[in-house]
N, CA, C, O and CB atoms as a CASP TS submission, in Angstrom:
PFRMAT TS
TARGET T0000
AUTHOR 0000-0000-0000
METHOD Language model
MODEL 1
PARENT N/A
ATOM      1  N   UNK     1      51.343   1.506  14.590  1.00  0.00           N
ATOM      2  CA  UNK     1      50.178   1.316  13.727  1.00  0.00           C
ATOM      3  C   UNK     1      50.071   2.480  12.746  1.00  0.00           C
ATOM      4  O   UNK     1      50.248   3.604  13.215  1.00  0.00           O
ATOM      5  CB  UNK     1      48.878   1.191  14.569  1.00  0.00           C
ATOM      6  N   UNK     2      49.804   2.356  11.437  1.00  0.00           N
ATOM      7  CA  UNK     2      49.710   2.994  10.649  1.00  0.00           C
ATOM      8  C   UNK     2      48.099   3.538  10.590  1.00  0.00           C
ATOM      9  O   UNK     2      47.129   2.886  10.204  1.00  0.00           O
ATOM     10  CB  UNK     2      50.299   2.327   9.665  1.00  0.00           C
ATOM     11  N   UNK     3      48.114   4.709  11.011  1.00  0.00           N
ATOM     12  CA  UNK     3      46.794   5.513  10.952  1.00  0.00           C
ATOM     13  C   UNK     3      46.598   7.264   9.611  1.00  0.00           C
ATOM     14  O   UNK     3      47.502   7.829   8.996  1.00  0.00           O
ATOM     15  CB  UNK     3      46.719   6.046  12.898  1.00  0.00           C
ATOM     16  N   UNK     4      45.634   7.476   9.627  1.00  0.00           N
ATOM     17  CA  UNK     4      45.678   8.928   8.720  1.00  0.00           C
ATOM     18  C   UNK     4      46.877   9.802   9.667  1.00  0.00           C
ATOM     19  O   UNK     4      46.794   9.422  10.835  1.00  0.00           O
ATOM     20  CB  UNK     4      43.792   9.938   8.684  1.00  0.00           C
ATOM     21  N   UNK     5      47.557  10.468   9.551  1.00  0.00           N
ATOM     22  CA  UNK     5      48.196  11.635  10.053  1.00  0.00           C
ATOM     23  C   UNK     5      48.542  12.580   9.183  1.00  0.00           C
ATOM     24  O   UNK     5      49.507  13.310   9.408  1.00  0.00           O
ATOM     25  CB  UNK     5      49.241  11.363  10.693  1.00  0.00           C
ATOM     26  N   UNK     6      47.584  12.719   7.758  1.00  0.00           N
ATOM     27  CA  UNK     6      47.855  13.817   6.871  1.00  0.00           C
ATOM     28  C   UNK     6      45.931  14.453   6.744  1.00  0.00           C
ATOM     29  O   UNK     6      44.834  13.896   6.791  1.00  0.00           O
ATOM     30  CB  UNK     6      48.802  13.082   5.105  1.00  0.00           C
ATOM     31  N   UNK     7      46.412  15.845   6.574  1.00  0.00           N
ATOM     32  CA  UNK     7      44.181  16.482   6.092  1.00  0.00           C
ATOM     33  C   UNK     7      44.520  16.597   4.973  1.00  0.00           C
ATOM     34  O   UNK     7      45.652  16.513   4.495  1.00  0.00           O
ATOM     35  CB  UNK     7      43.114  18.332   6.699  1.00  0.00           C
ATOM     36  N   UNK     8      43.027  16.906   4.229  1.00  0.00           N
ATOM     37  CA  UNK     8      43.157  17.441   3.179  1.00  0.00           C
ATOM     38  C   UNK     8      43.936  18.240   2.411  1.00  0.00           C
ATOM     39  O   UNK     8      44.251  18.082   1.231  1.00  0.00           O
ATOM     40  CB  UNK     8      42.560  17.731   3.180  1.00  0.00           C
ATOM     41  N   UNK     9      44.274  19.263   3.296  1.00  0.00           N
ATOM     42  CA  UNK     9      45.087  20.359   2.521  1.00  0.00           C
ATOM     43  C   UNK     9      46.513  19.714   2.469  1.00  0.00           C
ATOM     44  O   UNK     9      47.164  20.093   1.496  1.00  0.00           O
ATOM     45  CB  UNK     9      45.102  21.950   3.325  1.00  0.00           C
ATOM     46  N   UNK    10      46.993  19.042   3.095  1.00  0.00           N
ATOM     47  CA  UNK    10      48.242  18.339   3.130  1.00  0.00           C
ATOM     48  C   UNK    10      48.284  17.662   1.833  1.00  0.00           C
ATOM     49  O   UNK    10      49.305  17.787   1.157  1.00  0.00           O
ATOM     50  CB  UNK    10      48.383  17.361   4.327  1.00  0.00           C
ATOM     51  N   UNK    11      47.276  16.939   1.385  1.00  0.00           N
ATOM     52  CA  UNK    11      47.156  15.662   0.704  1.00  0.00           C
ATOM     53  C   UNK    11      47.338  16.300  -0.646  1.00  0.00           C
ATOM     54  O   UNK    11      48.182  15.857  -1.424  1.00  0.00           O
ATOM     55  CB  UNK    11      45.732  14.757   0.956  1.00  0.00           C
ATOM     56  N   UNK    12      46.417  17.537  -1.012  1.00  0.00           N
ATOM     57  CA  UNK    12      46.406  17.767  -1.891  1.00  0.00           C
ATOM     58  C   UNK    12      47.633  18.746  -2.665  1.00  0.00           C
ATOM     59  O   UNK    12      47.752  19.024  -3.858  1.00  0.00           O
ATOM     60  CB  UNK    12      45.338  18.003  -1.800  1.00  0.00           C
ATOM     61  N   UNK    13      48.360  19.085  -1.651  1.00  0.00           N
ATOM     62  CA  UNK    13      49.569  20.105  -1.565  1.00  0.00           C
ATOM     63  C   UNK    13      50.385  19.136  -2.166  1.00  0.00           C
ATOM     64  O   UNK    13      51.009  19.383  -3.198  1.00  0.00           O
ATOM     65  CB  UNK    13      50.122  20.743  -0.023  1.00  0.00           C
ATOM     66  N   UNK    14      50.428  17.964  -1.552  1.00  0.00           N
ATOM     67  CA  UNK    14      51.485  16.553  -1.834  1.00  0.00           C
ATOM     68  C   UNK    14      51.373  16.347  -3.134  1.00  0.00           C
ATOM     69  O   UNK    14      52.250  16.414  -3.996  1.00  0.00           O
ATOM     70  CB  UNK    14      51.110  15.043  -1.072  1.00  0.00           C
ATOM     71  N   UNK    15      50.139  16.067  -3.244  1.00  0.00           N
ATOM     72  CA  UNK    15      49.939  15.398  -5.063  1.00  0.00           C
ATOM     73  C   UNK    15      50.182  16.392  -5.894  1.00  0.00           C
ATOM     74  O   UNK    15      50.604  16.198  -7.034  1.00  0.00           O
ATOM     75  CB  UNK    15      48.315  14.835  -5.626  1.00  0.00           C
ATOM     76  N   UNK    16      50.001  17.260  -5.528  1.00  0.00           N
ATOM     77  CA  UNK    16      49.853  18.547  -6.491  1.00  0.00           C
ATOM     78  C   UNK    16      52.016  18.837  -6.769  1.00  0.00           C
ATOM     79  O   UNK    16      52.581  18.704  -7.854  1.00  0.00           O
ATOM     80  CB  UNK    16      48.645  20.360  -5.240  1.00  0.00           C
ATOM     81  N   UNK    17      52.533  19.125  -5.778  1.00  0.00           N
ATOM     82  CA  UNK    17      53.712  19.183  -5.902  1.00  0.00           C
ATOM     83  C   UNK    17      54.751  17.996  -6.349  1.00  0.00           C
ATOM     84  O   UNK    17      55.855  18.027  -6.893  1.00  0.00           O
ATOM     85  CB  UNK    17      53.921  19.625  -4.879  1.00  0.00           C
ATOM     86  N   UNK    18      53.756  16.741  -5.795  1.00  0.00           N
ATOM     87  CA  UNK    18      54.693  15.281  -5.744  1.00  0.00           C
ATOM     88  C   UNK    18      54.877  14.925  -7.296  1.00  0.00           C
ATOM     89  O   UNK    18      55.833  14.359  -7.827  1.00  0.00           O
ATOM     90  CB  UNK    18      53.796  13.792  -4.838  1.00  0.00           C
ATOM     91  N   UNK    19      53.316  15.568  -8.065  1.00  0.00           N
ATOM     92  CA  UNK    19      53.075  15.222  -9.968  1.00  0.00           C
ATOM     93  C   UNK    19      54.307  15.807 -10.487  1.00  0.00           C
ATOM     94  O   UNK    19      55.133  15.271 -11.227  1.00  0.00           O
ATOM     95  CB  UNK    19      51.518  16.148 -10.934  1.00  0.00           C
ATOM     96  N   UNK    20      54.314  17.281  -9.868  1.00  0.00           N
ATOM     97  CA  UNK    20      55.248  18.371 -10.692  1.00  0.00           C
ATOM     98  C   UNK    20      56.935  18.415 -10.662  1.00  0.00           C
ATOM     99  O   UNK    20      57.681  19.067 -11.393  1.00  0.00           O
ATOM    100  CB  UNK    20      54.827  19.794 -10.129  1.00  0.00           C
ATOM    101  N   UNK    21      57.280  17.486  -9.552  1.00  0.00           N
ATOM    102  CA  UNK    21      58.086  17.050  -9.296  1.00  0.00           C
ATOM    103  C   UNK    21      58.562  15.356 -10.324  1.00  0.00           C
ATOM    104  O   UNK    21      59.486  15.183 -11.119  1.00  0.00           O
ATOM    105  CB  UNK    21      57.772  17.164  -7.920  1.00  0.00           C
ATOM    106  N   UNK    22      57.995  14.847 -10.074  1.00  0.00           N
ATOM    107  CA  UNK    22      57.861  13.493 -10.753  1.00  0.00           C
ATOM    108  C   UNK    22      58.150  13.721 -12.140  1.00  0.00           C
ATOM    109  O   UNK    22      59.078  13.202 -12.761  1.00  0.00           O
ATOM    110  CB  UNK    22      56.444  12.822 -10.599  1.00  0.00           C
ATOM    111  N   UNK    23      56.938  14.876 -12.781  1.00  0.00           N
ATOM    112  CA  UNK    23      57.493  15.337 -14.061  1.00  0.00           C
ATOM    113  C   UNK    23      58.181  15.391 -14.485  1.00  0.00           C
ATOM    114  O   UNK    23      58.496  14.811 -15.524  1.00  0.00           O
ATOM    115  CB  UNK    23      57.510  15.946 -14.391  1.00  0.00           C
ATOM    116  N   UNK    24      59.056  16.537 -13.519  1.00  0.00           N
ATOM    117  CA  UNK    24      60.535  17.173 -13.906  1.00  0.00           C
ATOM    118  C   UNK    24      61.704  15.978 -13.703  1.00  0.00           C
ATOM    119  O   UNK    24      62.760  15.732 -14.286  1.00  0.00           O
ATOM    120  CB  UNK    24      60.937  18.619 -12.774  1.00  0.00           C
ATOM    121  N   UNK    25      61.003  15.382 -12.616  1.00  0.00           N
ATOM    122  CA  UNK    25      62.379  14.017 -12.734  1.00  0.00           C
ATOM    123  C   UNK    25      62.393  13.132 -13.664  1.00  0.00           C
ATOM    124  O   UNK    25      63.333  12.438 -14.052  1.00  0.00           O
ATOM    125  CB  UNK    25      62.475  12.976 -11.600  1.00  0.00           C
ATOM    126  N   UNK    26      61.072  13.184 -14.094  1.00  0.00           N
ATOM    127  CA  UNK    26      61.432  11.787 -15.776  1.00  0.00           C
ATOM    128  C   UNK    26      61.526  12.711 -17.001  1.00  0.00           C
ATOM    129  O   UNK    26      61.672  12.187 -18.105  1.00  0.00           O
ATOM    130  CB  UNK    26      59.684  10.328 -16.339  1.00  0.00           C
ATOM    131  N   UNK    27      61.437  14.323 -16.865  1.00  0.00           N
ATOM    132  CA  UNK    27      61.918  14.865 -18.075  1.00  0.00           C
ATOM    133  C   UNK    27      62.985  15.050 -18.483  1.00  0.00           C
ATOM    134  O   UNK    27      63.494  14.920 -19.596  1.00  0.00           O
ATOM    135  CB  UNK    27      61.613  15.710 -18.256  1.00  0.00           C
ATOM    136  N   UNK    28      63.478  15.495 -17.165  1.00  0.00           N
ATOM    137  CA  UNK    28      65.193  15.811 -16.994  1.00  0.00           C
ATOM    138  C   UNK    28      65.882  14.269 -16.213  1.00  0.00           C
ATOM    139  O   UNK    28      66.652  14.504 -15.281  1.00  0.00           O
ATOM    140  CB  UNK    28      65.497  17.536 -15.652  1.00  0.00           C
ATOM    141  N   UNK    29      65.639  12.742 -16.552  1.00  0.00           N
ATOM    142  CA  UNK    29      66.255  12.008 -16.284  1.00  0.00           C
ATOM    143  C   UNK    29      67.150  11.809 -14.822  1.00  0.00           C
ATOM    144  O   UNK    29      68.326  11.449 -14.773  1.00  0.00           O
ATOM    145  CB  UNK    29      66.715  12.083 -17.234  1.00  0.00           C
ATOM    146  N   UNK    30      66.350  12.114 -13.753  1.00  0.00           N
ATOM    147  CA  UNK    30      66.789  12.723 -12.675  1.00  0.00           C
ATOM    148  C   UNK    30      66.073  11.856 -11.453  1.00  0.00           C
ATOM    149  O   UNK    30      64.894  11.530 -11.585  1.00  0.00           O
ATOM    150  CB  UNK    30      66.447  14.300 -12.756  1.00  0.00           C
ATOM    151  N   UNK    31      66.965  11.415 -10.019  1.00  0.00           N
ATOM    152  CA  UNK    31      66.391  10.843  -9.348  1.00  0.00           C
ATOM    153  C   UNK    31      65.636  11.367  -8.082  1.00  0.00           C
ATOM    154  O   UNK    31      65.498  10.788  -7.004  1.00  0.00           O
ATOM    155  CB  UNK    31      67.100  10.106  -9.224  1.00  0.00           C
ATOM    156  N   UNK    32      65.081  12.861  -8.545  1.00  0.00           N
ATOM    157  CA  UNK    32      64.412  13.662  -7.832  1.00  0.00           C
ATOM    158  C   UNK    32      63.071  13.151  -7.997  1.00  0.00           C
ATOM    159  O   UNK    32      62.236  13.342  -7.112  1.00  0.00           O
ATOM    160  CB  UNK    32      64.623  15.014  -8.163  1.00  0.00           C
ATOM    161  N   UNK    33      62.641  12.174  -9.629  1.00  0.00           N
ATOM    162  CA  UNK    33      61.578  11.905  -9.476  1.00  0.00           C
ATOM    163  C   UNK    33      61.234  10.990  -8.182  1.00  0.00           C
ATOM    164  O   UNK    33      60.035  11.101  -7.929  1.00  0.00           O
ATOM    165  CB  UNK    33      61.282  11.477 -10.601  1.00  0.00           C
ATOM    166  N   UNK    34      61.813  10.237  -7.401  1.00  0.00           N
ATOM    167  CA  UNK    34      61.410   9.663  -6.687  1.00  0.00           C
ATOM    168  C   UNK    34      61.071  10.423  -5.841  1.00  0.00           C
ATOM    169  O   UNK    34      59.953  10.192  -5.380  1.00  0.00           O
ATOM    170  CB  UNK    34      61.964   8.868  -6.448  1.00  0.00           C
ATOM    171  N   UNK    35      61.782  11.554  -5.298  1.00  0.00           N
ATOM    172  CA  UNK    35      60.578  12.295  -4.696  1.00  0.00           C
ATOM    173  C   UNK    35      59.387  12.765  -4.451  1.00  0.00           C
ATOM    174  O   UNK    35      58.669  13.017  -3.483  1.00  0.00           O
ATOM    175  CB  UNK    35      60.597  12.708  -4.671  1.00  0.00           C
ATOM    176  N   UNK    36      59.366  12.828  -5.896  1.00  0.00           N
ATOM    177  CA  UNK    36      57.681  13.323  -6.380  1.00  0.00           C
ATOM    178  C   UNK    36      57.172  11.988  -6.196  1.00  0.00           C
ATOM    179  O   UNK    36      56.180  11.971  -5.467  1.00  0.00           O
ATOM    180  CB  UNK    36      57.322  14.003  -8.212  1.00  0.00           C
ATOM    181  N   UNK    37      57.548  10.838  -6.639  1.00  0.00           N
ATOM    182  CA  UNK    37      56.462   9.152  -6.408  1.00  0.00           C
ATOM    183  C   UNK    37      56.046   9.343  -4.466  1.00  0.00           C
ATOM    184  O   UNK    37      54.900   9.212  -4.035  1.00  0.00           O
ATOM    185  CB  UNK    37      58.003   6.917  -6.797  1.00  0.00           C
ATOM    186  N   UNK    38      56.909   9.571  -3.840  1.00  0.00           N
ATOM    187  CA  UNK    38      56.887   9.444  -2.143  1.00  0.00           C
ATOM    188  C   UNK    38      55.874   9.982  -1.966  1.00  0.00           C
ATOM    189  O   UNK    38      54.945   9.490  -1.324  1.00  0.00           O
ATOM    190  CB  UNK    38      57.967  10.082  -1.193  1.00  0.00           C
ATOM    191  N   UNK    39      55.867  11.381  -2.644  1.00  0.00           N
ATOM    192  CA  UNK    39      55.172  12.678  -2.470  1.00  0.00           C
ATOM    193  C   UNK    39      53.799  11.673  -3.054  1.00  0.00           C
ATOM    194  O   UNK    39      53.442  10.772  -2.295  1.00  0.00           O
ATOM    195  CB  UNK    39      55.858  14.333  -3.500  1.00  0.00           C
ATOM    196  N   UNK    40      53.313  11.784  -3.925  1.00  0.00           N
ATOM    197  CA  UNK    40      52.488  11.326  -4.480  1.00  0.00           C
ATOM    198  C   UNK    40      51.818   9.645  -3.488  1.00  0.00           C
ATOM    199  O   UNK    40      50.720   9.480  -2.956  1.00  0.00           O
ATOM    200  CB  UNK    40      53.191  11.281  -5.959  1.00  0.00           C
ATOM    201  N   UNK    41      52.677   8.946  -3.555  1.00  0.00           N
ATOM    202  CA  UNK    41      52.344   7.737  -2.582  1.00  0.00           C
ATOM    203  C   UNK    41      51.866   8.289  -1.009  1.00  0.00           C
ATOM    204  O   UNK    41      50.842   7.832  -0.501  1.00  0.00           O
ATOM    205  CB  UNK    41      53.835   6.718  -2.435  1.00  0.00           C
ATOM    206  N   UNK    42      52.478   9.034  -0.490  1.00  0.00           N
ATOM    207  CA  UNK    42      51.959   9.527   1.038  1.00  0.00           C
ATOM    208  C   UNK    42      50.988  10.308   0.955  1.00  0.00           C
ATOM    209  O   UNK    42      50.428  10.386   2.048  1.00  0.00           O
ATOM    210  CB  UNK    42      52.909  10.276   1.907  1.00  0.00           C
ATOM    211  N   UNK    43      50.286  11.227  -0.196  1.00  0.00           N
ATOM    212  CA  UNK    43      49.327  11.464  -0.587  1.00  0.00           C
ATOM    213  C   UNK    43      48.030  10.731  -1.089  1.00  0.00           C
ATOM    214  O   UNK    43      46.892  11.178  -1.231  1.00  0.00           O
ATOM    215  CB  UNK    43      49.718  11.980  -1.126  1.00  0.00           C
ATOM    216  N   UNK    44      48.611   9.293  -1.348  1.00  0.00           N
ATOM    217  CA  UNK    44      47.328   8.546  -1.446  1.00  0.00           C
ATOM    218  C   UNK    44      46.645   7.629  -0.286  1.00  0.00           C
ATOM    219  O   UNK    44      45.437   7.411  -0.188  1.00  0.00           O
ATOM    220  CB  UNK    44      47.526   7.711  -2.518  1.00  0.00           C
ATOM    221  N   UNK    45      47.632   7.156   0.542  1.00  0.00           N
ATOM    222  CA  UNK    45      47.921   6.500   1.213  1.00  0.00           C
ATOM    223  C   UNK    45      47.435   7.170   3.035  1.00  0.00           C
ATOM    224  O   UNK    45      47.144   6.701   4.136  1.00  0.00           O
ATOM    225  CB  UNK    45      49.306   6.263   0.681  1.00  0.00           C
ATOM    226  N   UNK    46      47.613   8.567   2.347  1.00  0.00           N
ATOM    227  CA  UNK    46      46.948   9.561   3.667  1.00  0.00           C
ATOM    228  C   UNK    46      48.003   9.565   4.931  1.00  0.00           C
ATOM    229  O   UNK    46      47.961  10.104   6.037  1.00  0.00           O
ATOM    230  CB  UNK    46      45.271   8.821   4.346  1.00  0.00           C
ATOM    231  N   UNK    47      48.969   8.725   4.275  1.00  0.00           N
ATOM    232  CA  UNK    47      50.017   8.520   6.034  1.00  0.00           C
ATOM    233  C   UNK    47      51.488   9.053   5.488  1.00  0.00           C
ATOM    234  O   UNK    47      51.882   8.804   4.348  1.00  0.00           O
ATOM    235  CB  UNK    47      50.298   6.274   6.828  1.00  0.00           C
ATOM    236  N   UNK    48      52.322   9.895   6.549  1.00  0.00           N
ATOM    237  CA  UNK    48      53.405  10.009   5.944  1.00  0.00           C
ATOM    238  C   UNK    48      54.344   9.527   7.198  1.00  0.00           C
ATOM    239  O   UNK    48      54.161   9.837   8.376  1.00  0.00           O
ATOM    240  CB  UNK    48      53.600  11.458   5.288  1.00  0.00           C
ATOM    241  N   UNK    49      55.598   8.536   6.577  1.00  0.00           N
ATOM    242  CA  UNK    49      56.253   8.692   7.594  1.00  0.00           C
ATOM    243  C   UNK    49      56.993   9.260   8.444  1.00  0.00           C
ATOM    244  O   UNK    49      57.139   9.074   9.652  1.00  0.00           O
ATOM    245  CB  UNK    49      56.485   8.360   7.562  1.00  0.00           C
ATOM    246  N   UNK    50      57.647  10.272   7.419  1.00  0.00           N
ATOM    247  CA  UNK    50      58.507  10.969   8.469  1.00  0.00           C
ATOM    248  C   UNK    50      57.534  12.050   9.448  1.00  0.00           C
ATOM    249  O   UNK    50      58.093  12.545  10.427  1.00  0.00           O
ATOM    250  CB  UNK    50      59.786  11.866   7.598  1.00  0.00           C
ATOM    251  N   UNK    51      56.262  12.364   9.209  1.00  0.00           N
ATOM    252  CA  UNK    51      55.397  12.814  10.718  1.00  0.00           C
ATOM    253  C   UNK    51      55.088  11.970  11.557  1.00  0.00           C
ATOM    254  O   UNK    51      54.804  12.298  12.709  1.00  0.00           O
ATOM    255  CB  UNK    51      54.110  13.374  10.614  1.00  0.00           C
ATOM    256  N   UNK    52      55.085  10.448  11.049  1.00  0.00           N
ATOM    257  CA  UNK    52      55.054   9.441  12.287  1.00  0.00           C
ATOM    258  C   UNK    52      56.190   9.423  13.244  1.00  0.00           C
ATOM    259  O   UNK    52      56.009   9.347  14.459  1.00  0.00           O
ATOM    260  CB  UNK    52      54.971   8.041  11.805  1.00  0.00           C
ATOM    261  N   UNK    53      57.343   9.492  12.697  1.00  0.00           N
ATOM    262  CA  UNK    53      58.517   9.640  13.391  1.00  0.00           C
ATOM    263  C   UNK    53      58.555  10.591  14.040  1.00  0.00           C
ATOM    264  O   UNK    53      59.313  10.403  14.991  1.00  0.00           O
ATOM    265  CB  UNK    53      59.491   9.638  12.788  1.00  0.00           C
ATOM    266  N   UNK    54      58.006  11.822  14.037  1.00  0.00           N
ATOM    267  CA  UNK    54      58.554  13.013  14.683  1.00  0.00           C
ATOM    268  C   UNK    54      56.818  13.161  15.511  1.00  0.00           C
ATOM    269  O   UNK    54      56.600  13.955  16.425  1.00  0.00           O
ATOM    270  CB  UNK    54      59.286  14.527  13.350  1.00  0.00           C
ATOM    271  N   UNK    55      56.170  12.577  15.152  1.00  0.00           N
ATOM    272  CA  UNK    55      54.703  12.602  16.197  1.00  0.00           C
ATOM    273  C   UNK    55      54.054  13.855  15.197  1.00  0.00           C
ATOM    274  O   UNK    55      52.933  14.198  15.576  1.00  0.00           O
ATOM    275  CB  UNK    55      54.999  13.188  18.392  1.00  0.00           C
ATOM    276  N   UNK    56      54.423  14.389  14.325  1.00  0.00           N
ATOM    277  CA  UNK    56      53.259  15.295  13.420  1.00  0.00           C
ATOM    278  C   UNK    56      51.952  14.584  13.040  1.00  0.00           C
ATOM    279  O   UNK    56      52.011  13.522  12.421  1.00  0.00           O
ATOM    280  CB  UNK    56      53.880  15.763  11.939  1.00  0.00           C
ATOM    281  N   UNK    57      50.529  15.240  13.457  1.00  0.00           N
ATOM    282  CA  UNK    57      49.370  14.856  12.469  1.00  0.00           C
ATOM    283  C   UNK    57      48.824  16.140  12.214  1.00  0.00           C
ATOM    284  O   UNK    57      48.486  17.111  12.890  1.00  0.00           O
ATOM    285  CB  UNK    57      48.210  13.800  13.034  1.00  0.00           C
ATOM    286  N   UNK    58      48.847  15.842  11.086  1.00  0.00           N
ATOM    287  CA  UNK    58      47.888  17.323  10.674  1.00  0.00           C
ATOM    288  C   UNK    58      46.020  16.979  10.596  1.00  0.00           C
ATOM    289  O   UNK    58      45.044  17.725  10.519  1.00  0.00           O
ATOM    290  CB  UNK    58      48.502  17.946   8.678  1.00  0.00           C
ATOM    291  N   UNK    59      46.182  15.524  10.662  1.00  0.00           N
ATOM    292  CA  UNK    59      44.726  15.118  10.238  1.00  0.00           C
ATOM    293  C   UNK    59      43.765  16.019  11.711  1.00  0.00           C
ATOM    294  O   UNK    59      44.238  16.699  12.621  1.00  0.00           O
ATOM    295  CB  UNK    59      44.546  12.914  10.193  1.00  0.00           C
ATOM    296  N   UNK    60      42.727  15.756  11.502  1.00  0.00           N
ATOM    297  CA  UNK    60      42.225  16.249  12.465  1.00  0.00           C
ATOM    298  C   UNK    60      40.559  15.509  12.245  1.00  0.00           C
ATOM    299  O   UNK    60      39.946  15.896  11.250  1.00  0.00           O
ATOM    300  CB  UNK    60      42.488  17.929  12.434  1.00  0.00           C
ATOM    301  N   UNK    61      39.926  14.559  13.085  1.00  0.00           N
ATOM    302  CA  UNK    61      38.539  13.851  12.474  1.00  0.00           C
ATOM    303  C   UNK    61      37.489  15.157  12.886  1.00  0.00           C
ATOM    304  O   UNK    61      37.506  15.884  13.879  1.00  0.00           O
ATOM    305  CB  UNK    61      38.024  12.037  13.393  1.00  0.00           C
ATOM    306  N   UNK    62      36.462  15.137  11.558  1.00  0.00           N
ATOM    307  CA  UNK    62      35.466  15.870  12.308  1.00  0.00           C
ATOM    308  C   UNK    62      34.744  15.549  13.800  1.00  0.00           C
ATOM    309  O   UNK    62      34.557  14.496  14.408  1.00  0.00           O
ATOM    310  CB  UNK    62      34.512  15.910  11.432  1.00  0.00           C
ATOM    311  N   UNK    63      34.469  16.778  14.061  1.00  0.00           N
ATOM    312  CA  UNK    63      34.086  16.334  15.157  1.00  0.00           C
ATOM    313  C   UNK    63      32.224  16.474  15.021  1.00  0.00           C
ATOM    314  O   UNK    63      31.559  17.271  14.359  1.00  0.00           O
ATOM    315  CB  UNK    63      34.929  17.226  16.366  1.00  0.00           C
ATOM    316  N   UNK    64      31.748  15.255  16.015  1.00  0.00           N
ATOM    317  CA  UNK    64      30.456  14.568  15.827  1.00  0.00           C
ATOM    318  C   UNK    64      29.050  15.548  16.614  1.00  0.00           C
ATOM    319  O   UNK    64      28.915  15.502  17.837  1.00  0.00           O
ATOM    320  CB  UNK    64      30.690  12.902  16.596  1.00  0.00           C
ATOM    321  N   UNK    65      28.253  16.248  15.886  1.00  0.00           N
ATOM    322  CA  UNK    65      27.576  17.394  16.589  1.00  0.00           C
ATOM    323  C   UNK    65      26.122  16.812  17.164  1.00  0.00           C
ATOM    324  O   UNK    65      25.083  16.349  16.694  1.00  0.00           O
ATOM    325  CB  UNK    65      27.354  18.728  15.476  1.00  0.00           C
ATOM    326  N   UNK    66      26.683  17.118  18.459  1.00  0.00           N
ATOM    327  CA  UNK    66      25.787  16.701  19.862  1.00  0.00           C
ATOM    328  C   UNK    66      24.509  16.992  19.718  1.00  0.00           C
ATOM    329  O   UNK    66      23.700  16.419  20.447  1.00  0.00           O
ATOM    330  CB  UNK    66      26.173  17.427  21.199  1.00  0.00           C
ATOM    331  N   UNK    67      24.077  17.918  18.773  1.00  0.00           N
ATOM    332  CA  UNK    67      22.596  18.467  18.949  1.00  0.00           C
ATOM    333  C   UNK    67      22.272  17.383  17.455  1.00  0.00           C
ATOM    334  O   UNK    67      21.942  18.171  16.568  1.00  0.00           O
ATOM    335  CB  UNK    67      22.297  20.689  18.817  1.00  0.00           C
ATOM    336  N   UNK    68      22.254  16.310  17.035  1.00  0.00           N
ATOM    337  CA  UNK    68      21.768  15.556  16.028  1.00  0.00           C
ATOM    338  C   UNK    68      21.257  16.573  14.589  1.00  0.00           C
ATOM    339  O   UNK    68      20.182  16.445  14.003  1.00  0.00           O
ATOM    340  CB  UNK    68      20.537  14.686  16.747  1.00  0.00           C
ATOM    341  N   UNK    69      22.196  17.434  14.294  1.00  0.00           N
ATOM    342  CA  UNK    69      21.874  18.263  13.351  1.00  0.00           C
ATOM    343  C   UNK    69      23.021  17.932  11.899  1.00  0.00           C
ATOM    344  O   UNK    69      22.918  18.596  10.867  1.00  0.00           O
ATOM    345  CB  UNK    69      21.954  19.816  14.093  1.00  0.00           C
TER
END
């Protein structure tokens, strides 16, 4: 089952590197951009596979505070 297994800081590391990447692969005609699309797609998508495969989650849900505050 496909669940979140990426946080924030992951997500945004992804897009942020997956753009700059992508860039450089349609500037320089290069099939590195597809890296950057993956990068960018597992960043939107919040799931990556290759941490499903290897059991990585970085997600982590808040956790729900007992005193109703």
């Amino acid at each position: 089952m496909m669940g979140i297994n990426i946080n924030k800081t992951d997500k945004y590391i992804r897009m942020l590197l997956g753009i700059v990447i992508l860039i450089l692969g349609v500037a320089y005609h290069s099939w590195l951009g597809i890296a950057g699309a993956v990068l960018v797609l597992t960043a939107l998508i919040n799931w990556c596979p290759i941490y499903a495969i290897f059991g990585i989650n970085t997600f982590r849900p808040k956790s729900s505070n007992k005193h109703g505050n």
